[in-house]
N, C-alpha and C positions, 0 to 999 in steps of 0.2 A: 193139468190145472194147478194152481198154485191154492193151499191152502187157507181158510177164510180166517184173516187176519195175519198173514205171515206177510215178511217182507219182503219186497223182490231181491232177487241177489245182485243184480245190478245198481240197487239202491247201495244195500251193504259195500259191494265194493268204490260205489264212488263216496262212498263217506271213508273209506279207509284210507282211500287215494289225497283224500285234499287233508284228512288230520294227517296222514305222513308227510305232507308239502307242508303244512302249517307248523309243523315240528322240527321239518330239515330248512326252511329261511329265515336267518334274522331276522325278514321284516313282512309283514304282514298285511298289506291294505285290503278295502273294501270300495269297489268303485264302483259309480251309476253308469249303465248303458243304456238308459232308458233314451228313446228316439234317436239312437245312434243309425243311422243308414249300414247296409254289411258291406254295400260297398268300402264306404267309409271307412270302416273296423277294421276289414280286410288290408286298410291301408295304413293304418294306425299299429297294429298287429306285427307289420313289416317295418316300418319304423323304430318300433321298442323292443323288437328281437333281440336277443344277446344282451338285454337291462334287465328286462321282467319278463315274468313268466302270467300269463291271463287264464284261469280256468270258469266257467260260468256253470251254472248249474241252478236248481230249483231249492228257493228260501229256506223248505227244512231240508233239506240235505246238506242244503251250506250250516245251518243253526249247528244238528246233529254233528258236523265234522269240526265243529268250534267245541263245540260240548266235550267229544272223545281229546279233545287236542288240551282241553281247561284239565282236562284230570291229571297230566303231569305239568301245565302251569297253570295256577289260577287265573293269573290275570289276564288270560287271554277269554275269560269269559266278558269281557267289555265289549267284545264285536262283535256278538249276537246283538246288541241292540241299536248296531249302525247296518242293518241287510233293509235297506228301503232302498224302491223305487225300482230297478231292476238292475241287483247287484250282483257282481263278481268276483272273484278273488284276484290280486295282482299280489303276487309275490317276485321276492326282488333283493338283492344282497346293495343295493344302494341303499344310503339312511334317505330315512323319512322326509328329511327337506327338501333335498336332492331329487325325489324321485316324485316330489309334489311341483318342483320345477319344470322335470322333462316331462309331465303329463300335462302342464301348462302350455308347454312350449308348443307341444305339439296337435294342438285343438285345431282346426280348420275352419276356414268362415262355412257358413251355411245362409241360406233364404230366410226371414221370417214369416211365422207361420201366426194365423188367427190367435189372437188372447196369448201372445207369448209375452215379455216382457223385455224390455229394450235395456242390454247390457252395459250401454254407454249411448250419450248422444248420438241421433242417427242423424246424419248431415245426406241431403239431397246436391249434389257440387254443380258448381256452375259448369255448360257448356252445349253442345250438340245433342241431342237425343235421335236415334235411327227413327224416332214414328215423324209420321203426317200429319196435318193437324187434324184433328177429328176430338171425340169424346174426350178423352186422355187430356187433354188442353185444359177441359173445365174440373178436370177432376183433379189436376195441377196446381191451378189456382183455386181449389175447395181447402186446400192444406197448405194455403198462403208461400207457394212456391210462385214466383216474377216468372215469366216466362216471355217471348215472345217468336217469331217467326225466324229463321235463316235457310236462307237455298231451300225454300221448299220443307225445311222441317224444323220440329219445335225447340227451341232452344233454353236453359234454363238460365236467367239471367246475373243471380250472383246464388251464393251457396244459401243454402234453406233448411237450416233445423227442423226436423218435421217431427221429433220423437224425442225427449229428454230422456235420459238415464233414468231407469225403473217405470218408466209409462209401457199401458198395456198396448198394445199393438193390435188396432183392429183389422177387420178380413180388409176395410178398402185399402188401407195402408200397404198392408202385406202384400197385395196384388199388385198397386203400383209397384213396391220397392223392386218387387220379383221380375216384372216389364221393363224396368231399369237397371236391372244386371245388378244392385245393390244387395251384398249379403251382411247383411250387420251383426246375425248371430253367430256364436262359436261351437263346435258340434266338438265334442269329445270327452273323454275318460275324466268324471267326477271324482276325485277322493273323497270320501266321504270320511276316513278315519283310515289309520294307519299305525300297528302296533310293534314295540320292539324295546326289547328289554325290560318289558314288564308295563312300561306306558303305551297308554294308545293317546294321540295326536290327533288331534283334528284339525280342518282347514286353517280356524283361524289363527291357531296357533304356526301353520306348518308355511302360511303365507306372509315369509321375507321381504322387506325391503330390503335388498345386498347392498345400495348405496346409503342409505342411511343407519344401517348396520356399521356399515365400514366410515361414513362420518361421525358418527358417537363413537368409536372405539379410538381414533384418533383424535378428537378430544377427549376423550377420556385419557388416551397416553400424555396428554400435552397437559391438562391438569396435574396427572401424577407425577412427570418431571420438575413444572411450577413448584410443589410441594416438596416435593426432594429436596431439591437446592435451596430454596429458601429456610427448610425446619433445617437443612444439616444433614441428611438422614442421608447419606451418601450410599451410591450404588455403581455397580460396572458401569452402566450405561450415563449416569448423571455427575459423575464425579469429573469428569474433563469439564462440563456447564460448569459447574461448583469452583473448579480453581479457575476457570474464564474469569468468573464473578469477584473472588475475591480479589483477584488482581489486578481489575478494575477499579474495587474499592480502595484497595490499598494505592494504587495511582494516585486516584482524583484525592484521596488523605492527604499523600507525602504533598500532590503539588498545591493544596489547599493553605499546607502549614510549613510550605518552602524544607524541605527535607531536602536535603541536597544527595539522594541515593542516587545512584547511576543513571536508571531506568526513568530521573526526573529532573537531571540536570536541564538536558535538551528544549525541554518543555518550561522551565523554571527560567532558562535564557531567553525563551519568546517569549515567554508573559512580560518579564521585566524588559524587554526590548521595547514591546507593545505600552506599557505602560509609561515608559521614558518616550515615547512619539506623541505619544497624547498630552502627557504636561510638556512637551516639547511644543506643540501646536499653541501652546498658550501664551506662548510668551514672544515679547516683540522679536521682530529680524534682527534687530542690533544686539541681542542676547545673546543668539544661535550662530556657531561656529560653520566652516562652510560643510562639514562633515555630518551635522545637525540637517542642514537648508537642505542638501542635499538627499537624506533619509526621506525626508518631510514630503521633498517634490516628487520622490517616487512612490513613495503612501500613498497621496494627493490623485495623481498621473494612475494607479491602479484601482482606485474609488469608482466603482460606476455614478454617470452623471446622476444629481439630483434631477428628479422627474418636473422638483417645481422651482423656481428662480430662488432662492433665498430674499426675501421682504429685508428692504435698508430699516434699521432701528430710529426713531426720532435722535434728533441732533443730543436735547436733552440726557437721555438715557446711554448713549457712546461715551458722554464726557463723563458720565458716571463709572462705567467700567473702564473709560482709561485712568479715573482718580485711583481703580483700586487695584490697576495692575501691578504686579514686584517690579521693582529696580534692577539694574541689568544686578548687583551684586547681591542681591536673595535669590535671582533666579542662580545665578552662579553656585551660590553656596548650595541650593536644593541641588543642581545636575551634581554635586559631589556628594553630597550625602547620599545621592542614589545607587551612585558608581566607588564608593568608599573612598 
């Protein structure tokens, strides 16, 4: 018989067993098994083989083997105060986000059960049902599910919300969802908290959005290159944008203020080309050289059509602009001051 007040030695050794585990992982969780099925776990178990490692055990034995493991690091005494519900150890060389992901990933739908609490919207879906009509019909449309009859059995007519997100789940619900092959709840491994390098993480920290992680960080990059080139602040990565840019500027400069540089002859001959077509357009036919007529008619001929007819001006207002158009010899004298 074991002495009044001494400890089992099987206790002692399984507290020495998980502070040496707690000592040899970088990373430390505490997870809830609480209503997990063994079948389930057993399957779960074989899943996560070769990521982590699950050891379970009784509240103070786990407290005690956090205590002996806090004496060469402190701050592992923070996960004494996450052993609720019915917890376990997962130890595990994957970091803490990561290993909050594959224990997500791997949850399995389950039944709802009495006064549980509905995870997400619970959708009834349109279609066939295996029963006959009988009781189950009125208890269908008790939870504002459409239903009506085909071949003989009951059918649901379009999909039927019967549970919001966070509603409790009563027995009659549960019993239909469960006669409906409906599993809406998720059964698997809680992290409750999860420690490594001296922080312990909790869920809501440890649960990621990876796509909008990864779209803030790409504007975030796209902000920082903006400011790069703009302040000047030149770097490996921004410095190719930066001479793009000023070579742009420097472009639209020289062809702004006719620089005659290489890079803006080309572009300085179509401006002034373009611009001698359009006071070329201005002036009568008997002006215009056949070299001129000709330009003009192929400008004209590449014009997409106007959409609306051009409106004739009053008689009035034509004889007005022909009092003020130049003589063929101002128009003459402008095409040479154009052309030198």
């Amino acid at each position: 018989m074991r002495a009044s007040g001494a400890v089992a030695k099987w206790k002692l050794e399984k507290v020495e067993e998980l502070a040496k585990l707690i000592q040899d992982y970088p990373v430390v969780g505490i997870v809830n098994m609480e209503n997990i099925p063994a079948r389930t776990l057993q399957k779960m178990r074989a899943k996560l083989r070769g990521d982590v490692l699950i050891k379970m055990s009784k509240k103070s034995i786990m407290r005690h083997a956090i205590e002996k493991a806090a004496k060469e690091e402190k701050s592992l005494e923070g996960l004494k105060d996450m052993l609720r519900g019915q917890p376990a150890f997962i130890f595990s060389k994957i970091n803490p986000f990561k290993l909050y992901k594959i224990l997500e990933e791997n949850k399995v739908p389950a039944p709802a059960k009495p006064n549980s609490i509905a995870p997400r919207d619970i959708v009834v879906p349109k279609g066939e049902t295996p029963f006959a009509p009988g009781p189950l019909l009125g208890e269908l449309q008790a939870l504002g599910i459409q239903t009506e009859i085909k071949g003989g059995k009951i059918a649901v007519k379009k999909d039927a919300v019967v549970a919001k997100a966070g509603d409790v789940i009563d027995a009659k619900l549960a019993n239909i969802l469960s006669r409906l092959g409906i599993e809406p709840m998720e059964v698997g491994l809680d992290l409750i908290a999860a420690y490594e390098a001296g922080t312990v993480f909790l869920p809501d920290v440890l649960r990621v959005d990876e796509e909008e992680i990864k779209a803030k960080l790409a504007l975030a990059y796209q902000q920082a290159v903006n400011l790069s080139v703009n302040s000047g602040f030149l770097t490996k990565e921004t410095a190719p944008l930066a001479i793009a840019k000023a070579y742009r500027e420097a472009l639209a400069l020289a062809l702004e203020a006719a620089i005659p540089e290489p890079d803006v002859v080309d572009k300085l001959l179509a401006k002034a080309h373009l611009q001698m077509l359009s006071l070329a357009s201005k002036l009568s036919d008997s002006a215009l050289d056949d070299e001129l007529r000709q330009a003009l008619s192929a400008t004209q001929a590449a014009a997409p059509p106007s959409e609306e007819p051009a409106k004739e001006e009053p008689q009035p207002e034509a004889e007005e602009e022909k009092e003020e158009e130049p003589s063929e010899e101002e128009a003459a004298a402008g095409l040479g001051a154009l052309f030198g």
